[in-house]
C-alpha positions as CSV (number, residue, x, y, z in Angstrom):
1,X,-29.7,-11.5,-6.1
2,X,-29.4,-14.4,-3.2
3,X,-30.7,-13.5,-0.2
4,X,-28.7,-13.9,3.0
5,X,-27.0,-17.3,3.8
6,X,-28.5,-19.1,0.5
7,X,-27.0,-21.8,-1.1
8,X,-26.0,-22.8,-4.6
9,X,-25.7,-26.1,-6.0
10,X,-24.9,-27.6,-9.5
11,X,-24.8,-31.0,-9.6
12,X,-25.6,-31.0,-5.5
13,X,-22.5,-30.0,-4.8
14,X,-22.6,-25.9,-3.3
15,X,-20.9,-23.7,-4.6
16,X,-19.1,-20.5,-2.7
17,X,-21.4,-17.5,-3.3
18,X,-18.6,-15.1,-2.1
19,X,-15.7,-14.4,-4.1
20,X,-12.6,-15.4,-2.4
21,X,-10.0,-12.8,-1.4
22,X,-7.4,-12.2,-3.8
23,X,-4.4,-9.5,-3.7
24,X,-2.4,-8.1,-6.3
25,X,1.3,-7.0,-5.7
26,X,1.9,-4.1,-8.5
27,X,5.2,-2.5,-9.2
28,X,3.8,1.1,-9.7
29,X,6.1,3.5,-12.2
30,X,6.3,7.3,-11.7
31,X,3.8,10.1,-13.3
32,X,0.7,7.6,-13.2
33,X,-2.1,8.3,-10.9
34,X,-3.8,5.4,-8.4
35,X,-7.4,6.7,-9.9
36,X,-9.5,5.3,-12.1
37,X,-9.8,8.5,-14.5
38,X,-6.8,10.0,-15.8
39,X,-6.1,14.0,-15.6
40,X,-4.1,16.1,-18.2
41,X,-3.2,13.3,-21.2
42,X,-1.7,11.2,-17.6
43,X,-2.5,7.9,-17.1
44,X,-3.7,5.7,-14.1
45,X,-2.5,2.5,-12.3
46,X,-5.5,0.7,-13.6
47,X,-4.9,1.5,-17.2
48,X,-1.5,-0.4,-16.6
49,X,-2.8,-3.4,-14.3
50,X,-5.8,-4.6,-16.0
51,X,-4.9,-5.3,-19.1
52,X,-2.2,-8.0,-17.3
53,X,-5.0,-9.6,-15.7
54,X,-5.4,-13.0,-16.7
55,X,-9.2,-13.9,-17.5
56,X,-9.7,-15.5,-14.1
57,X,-8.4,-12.7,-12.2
58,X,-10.1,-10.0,-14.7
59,X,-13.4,-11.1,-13.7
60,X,-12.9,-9.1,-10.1
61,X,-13.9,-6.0,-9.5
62,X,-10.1,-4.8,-8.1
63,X,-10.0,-1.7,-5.5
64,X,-6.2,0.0,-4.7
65,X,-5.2,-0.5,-1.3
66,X,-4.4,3.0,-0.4
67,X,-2.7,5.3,-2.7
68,X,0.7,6.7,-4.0
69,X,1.3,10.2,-5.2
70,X,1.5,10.1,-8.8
71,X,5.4,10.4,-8.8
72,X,5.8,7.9,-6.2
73,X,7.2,4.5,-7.3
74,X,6.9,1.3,-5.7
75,X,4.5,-1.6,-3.9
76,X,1.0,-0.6,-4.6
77,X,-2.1,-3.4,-3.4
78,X,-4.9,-4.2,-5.7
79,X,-7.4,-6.5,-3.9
80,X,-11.5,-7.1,-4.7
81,X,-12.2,-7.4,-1.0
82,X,-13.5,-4.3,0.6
83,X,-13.4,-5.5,4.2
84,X,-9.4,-6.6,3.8
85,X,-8.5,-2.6,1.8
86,X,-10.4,-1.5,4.9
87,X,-7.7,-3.6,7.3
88,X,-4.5,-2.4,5.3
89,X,-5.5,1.3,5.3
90,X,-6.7,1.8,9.2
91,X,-4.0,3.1,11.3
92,X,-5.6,1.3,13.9
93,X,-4.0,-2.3,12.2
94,X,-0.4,-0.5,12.7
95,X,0.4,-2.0,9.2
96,X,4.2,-0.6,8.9
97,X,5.1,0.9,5.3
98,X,8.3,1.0,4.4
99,X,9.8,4.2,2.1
100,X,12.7,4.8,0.5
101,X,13.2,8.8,-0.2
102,X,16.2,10.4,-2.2
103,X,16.5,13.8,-0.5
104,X,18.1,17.0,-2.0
105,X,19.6,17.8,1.3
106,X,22.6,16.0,3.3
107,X,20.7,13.4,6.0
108,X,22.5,13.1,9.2
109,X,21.5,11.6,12.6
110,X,20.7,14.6,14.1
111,X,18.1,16.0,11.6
112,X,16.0,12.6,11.3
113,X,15.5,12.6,15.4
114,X,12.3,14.5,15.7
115,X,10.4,11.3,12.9
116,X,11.8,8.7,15.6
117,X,10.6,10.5,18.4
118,X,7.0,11.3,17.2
119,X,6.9,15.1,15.7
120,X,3.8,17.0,14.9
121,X,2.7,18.7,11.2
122,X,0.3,21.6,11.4
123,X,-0.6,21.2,15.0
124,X,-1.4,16.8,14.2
125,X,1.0,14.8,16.5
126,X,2.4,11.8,14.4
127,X,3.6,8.5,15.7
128,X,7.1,7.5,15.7
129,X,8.8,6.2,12.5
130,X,11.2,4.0,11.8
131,X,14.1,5.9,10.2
132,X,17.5,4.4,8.6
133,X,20.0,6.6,6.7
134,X,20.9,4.7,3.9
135,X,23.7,7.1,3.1
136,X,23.7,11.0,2.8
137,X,21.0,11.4,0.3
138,X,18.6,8.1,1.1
139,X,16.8,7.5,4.2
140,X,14.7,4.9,4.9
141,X,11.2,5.5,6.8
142,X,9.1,3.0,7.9
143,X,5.1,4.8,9.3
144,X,2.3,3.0,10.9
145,X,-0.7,5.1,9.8
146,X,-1.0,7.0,5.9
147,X,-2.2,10.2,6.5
148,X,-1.8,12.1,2.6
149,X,1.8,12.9,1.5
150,X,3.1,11.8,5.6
151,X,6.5,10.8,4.5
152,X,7.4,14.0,2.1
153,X,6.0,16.6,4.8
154,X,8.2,15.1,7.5
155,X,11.0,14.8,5.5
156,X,10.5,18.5,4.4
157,X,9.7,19.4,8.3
158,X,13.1,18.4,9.0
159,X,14.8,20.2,6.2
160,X,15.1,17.0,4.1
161,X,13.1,17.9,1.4
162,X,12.4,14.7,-1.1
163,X,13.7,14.5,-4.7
164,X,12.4,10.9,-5.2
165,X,9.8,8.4,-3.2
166,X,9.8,4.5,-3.6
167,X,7.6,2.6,-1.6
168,X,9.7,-1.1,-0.8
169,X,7.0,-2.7,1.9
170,X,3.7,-2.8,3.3
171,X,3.2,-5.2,6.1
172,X,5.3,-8.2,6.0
173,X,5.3,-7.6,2.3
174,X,8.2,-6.5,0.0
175,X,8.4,-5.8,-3.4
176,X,9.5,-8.2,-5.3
177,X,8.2,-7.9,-9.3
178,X,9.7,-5.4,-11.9
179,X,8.1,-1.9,-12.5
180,X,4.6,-1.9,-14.1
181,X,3.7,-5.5,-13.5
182,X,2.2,-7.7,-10.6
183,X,1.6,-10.8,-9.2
184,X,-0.8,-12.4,-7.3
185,X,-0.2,-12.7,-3.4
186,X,-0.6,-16.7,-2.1
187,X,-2.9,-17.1,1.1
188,X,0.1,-17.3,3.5
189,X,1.2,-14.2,1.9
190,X,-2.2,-12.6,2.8
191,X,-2.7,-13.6,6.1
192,X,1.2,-13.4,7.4
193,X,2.0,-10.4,5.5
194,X,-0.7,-8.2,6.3
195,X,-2.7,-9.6,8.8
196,X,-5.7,-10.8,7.2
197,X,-8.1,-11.9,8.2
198,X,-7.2,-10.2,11.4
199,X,-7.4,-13.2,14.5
200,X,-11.1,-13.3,16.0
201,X,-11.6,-11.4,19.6
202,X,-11.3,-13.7,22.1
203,X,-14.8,-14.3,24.7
């Protein structure tokens, strides 16, 4: 092990002796779990990413930012550095996610009022979402914190219970690779996109 603030050279030149951040953008599909051990003959997100990863980026040890049910599609963050998963999944970093849910029920105006003006579930007040109605059956929420299965249990609250959830967005982030694979996120991408690393605290 290297103690604190040692340095490594080969050749005299020092080498980085922390791994740089890296971010993966996966595509998840339905009935996988994010775990790392599978339940019941089903199988996980990692048993799908990992054998993708190039050699470079197979050497990291990859963490899921956050989770998605196991029938929930969509944008799910792979990344190997603890303190940026710890960023993304605070609700005090107001990261907005951005869900798409097909709902058995007809969606009008009038029902979705209580997510837009901050409702409570099982006496825990919630902060406002950001709702569109895509048409009668797809509405569009957009939550700042991920507290466990938020967007079904205030869609069901509001008698809007959810037939199918896709995740489009996290941060400044939107999906944009086909189901089951990934790619890897640039810097800018890192840093604009979700915030990281956050700005230092002024004096």
């Amino acid at each position: 092990r290297l103690k604190p603030g040692a340095t490594v050279r080969v050749d005299g030149q020092p080498l980085p002796t922390t791994a740089p951040t890296r971010v993966l953008a996966f595509h998840k599909p339905a009935e996988l779990l994010t775990s790392t051990v599978g339940q019941h003959r089903v199988g996980t997100v990692y048993e799908v990413l990992l054998p993708q990863l190039t050699p470079d980026l197979a050497r990291f040890t990859w963490h899921a930012v956050g989770r998605l049910d196991r029938g929930t599609t969509g944008l799910l963050l792979f990344t190997n550095d603890e303190k940026l998963l710890a960023h993304v999944t605070s609700p005090e970093s107001r990261l907005p996610k951005r869900y798409v849910a097909t709902v058995f029920s007809d969606a009008d105006e009038e029902k979705v009022t209580p997510l837009r003006e901050g409702m409570s579930l099982e006496g825990e007040p919630l902060r406002p979402a950001g709702v569109v109605l895509r048409d009668a059956h797809t509405v569009e929420v957009t939550v700042t914190e991920g507290r466990n299965h938020q967007v079904k249990r205030m869609l069901g609250a509001v008698g809007l219970p959810v037939r199918a959830l896709h995740r489009e967005g996290v941060g400044g982030l939107t999906l944009d690779v086909a189901e089951g694979t990934f790619r890897l996120l640039t810097d800018v991408e890192v840093r604009e996109g979700l915030g990281y690393p956050p700005p230092a605290a002024g004096p």
